[in-house]
C-alpha positions in Angstrom: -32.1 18.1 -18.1 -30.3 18.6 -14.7 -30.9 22.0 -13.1 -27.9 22.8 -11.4 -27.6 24.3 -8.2 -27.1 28.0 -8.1 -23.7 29.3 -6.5 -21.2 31.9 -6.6 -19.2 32.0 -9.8 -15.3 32.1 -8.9 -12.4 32.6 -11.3 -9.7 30.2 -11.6 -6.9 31.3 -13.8 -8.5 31.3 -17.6 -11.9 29.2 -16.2 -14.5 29.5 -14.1 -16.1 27.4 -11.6 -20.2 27.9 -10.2 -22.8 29.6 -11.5 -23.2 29.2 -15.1 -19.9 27.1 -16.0 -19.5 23.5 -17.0 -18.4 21.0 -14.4 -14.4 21.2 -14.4 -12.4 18.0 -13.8 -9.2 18.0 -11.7 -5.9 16.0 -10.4 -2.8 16.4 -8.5 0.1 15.9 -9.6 2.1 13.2 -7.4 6.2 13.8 -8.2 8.0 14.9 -5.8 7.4 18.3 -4.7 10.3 19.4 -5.6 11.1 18.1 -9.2 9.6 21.0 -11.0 11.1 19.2 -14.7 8.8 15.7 -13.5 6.0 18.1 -12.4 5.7 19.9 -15.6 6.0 16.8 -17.7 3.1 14.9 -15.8 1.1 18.4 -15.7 1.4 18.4 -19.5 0.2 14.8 -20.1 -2.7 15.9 -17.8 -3.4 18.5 -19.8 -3.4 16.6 -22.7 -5.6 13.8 -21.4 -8.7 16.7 -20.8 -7.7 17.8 -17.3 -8.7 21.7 -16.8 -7.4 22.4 -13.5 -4.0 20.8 -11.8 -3.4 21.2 -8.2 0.3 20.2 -6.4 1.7 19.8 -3.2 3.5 23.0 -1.9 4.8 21.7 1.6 7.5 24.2 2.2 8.8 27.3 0.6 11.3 25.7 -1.3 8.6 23.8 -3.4 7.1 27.2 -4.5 9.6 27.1 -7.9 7.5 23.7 -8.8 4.8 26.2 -8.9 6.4 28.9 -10.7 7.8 26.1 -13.2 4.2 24.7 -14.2 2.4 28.2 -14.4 5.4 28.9 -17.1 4.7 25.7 -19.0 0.9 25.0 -19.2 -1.9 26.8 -20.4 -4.3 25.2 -17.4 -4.8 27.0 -14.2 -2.5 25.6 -11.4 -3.7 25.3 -7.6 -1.7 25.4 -4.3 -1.6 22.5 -1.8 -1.2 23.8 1.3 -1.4 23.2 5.2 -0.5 24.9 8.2 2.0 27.6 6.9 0.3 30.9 5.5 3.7 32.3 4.3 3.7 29.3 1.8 0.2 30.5 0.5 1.7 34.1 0.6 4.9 33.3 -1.6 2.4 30.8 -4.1 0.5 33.5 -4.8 3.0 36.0 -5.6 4.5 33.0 -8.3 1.1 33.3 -9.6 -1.0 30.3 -8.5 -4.4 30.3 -10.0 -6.1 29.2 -6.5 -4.7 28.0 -2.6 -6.3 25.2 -1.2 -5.6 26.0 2.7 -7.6 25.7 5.8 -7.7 29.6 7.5 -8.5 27.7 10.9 -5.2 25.8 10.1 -2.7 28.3 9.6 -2.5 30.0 13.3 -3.9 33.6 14.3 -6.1 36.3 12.4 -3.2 38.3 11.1 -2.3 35.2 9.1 -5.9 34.4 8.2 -6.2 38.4 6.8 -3.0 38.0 5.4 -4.0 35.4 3.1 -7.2 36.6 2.4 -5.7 40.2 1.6 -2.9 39.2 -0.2 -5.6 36.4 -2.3 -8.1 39.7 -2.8 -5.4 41.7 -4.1 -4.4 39.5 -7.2 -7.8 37.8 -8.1 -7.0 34.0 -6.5 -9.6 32.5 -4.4 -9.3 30.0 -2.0 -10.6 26.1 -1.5 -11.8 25.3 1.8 -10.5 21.7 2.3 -12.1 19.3 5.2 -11.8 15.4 5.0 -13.5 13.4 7.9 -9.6 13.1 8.8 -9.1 16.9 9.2 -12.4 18.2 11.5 -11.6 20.3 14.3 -11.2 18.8 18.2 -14.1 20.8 18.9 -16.0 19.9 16.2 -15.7 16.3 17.1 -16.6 16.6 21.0 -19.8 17.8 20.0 -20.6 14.7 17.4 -18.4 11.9 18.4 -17.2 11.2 15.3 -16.4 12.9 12.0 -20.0 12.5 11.2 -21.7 14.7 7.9 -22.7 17.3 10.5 -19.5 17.7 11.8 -17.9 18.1 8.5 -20.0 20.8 7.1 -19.8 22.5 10.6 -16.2 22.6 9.9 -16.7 23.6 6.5 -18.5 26.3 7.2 -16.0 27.4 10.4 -13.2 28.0 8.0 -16.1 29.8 5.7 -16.2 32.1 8.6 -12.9 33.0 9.7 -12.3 34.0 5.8 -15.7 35.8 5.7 -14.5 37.8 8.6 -12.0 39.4 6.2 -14.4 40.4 3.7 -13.0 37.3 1.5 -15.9 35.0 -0.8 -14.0 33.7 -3.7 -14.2 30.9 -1.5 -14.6 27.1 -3.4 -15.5 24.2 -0.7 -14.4 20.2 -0.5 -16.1 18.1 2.3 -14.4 14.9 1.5 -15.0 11.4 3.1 -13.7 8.0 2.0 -17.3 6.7 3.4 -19.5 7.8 0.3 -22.6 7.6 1.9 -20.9 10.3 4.4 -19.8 12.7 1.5 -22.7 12.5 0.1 -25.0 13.8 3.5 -21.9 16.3 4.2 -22.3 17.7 0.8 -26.0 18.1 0.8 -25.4 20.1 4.4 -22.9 22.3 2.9 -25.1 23.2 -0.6 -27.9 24.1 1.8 -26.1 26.1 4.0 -24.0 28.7 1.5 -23.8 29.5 -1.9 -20.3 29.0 -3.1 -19.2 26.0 -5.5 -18.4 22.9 -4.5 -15.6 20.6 -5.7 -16.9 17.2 -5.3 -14.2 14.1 -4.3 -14.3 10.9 -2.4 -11.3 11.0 -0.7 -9.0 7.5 -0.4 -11.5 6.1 -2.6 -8.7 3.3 -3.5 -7.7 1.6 -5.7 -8.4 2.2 -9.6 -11.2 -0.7 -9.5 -13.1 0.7 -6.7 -12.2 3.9 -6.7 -13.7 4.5 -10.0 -17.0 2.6 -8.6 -17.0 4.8 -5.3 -16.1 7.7 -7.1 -19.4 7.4 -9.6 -21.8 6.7 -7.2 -20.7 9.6 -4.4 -19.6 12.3 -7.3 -22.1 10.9 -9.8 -25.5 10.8 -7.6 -24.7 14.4 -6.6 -24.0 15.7 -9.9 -27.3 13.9 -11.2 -29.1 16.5 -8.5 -27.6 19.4 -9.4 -24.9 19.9 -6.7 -20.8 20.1 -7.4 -18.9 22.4 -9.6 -15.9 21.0 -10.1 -14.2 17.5 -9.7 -11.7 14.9 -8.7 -11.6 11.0 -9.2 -9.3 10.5 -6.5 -7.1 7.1 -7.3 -4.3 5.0 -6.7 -3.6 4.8 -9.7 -1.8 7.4 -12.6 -3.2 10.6 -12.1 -4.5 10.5 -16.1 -6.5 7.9 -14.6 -8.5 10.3 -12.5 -8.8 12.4 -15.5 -10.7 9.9 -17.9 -12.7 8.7 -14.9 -14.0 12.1 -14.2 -14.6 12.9 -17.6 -16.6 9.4 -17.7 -18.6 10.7 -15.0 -19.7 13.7 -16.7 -20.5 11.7 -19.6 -22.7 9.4 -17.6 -24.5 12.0 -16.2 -25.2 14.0 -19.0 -22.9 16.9 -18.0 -20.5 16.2 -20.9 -21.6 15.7 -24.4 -18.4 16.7 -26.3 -16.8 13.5 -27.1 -18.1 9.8 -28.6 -19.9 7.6 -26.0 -19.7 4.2 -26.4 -22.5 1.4 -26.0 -21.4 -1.9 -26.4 -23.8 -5.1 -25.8 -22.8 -7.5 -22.8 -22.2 -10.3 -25.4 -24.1 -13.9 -25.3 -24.1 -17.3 -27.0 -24.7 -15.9 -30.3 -21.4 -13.9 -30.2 -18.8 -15.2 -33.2 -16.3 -12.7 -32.5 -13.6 -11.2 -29.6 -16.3 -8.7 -28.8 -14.5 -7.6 -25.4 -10.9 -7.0 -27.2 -12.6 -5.4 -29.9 -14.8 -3.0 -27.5 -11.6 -1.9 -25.4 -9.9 -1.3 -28.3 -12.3 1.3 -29.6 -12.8 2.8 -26.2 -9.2 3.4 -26.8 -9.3 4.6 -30.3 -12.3 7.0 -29.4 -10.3 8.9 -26.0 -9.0 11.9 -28.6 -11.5 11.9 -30.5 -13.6 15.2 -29.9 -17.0 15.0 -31.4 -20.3 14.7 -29.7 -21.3 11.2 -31.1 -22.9 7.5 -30.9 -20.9 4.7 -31.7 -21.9 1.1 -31.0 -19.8 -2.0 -31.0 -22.5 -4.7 -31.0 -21.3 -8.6 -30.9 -24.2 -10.2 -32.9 -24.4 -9.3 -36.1 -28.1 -10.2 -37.3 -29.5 -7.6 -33.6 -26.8 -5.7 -33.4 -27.6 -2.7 -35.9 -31.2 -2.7 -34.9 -30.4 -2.6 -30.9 -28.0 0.2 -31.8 -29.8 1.9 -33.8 -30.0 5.3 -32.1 -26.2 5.4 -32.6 -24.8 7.6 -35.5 -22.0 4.6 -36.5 -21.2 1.3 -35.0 -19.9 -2.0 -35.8 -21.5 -5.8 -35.5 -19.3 -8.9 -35.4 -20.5 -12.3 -37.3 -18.3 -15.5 -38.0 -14.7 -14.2 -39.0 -16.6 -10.7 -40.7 -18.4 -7.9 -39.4 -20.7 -4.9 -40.5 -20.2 -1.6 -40.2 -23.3 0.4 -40.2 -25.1 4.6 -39.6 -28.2 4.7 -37.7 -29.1 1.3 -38.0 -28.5 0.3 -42.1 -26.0 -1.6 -43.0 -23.1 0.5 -45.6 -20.5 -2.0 -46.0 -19.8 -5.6 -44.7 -15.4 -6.2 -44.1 -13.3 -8.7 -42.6 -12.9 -8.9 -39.3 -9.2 -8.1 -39.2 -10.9 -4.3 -41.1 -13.7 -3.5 -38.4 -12.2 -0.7 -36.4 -9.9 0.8 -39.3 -13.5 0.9 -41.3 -15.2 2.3 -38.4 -12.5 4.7 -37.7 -12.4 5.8 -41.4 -16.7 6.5 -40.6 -15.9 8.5 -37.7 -13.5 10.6 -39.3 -16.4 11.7 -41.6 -18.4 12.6 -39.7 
């Protein structure tokens, strides 16, 4: 059982992120800014892939009806992109954005800073503190050289500041890096220094391949230590993508126990049957389904149901046949051409 780091608890639209609340999974959207109709399409397939919180790119006033378009037309809180201009946040939050992801340190003098901060107070939307190794302060990087871990929590924790100064701690922080050994140290800094949650990211991770890979071992080895509160897979890839990856990293870190997980053997010389096609395909098959079980696709069909047998259905393939089996015994032996309609027909049983 992972004990979870304790933090803050900050509302986001209908969900919360910290203290007590599951692990949320993110992405952001990538049409144009200003196609609101392509925006709320893709923010809707998001949603109905398992995203729970959608963030797009607000970079000038006139992108603020993209925002005002997808808080009419989905049910998931919506988050502000922003840099540099605080009258962007300003005008976001008055279409009612759910949260603004802005750097205070970025946005020019203290009025704007309380600005923000006041105007964020006044209708319940906090604010994500957002520093990549590309965005740490001239300062900052005198005194370490480089955008090193240390010098990305210290700019972390600068913005933390200038918003603190306003009396402002709905406050969510990212400390992104595309090196994950660097995220990793910069979020361990960071979850020692403050209490607020932490939305966890390797940024530029690439491409889906070895973004995914990066992704699980920088998101994944925190999560497994009880640090991050919220998530995002980033890829170059379809943001759905990021969406089943992050909920896959849930999954295999025990955060997520609401859908099937899938074990599959690595297949070997006894194999008589497409065991990889089959597998993918019931990866597939299982993506909607929401139930919190077992199911094994096994290649051999004399091991299979007793290597699988702590799964609650699965399948084994032979020589042109397969089995379909609960727990371990064997219920009914079908063609192979049957196997995943048979299984499928088990599951929805269940």
């Amino acid at each position: 059982m992972i004990k979870r780091r304790e933090t803050k608890k900050v509302k986001v639209g209908n969900i919360f992120i910290g203290g007590d609340s599951p692990v949320s999974v993110q992405s952001m959207l990538n049409a144009p800014a200003h196609d609101a109709k392509e925006n709320v399409s893709q923010a809707k397939r998001l949603e109905k892939a398992g995203c729970e919180i959608i963030r797009a790119a607000v970079p000038d006033l006139e992108a603020v009806r993209t925002i005002a378009a997808l808080k009419e037309n989905v049910s998931i809180p919506v988050v502000a992109d922003i840099h540099f201009n605080y009258k962007i946040a300003l005008e976001c939050v008055a279409a009612g954005v759910d949260k603004v992801r802005i750097n205070p340190g970025n946005i020019g003098a203290d009025e704007n800073v309380r600005a923000v901060a006041q105007k964020c107070r006044e209708n319940g939307v906090p604010i994500r503190i957002g520093v990549n190794s590309g965005s740490v302060e001239k300062h900052i990087l005198e005194k370490y050289g480089a955008p090193t871990a240390r010098a990305m929590a210290d700019s972390a924790m600068y913005h933390v500041s200038l918003l603190e100064k306003f009396d402002f701690d709905d406050i969510v922080i990212s400390i992104k890096s595309s090196s994950v050994q660097t995220m990793i140290e910069a979020y361990e800094l960071v979850a020692a220094m403050c209490p607020y949650p932490l939305h966890l990211g390797v940024t530029e991770a690439g491409t889906q391949r070895m973004g995914m890979l990066k992704s699980a071992v920088g998101i994944g080895s925190l999560l497994t230590r009880g640090i991050g509160d919220t998530i995002r897979v980033s890829l170059t890839a379809d943001p759905e993508e990021e969406v089943y990856a992050g909920l896959d990293i849930l999954k295999a870190a025990g955060l997520r126990n609401d859908t099937p997980t899938l074990i599959s053997c690595p297949t070997c010389g006894r194999t008589r049957i497409d065991l990889i096609s089959l597998a993918n395909e019931v990866e597939e098959k299982l993506r909607f389904v929401k139930k919190p079980i077992k199911v094994a696709v096994m290649g051999c069909a004399v091991n299979g149901p007793g290597e699988a047998r702590e799964a609650d259905v699965g399948i084994a393939g032979g020589d042109g046949c397969g089995l379909v089996f609960k727990h371990g015994e064997i219920i009914k032996k079908v063609s192979e051409e049957r196997l995943i309609d048979e299984l499928m027909k088990e599951i929805e049983e269940l």
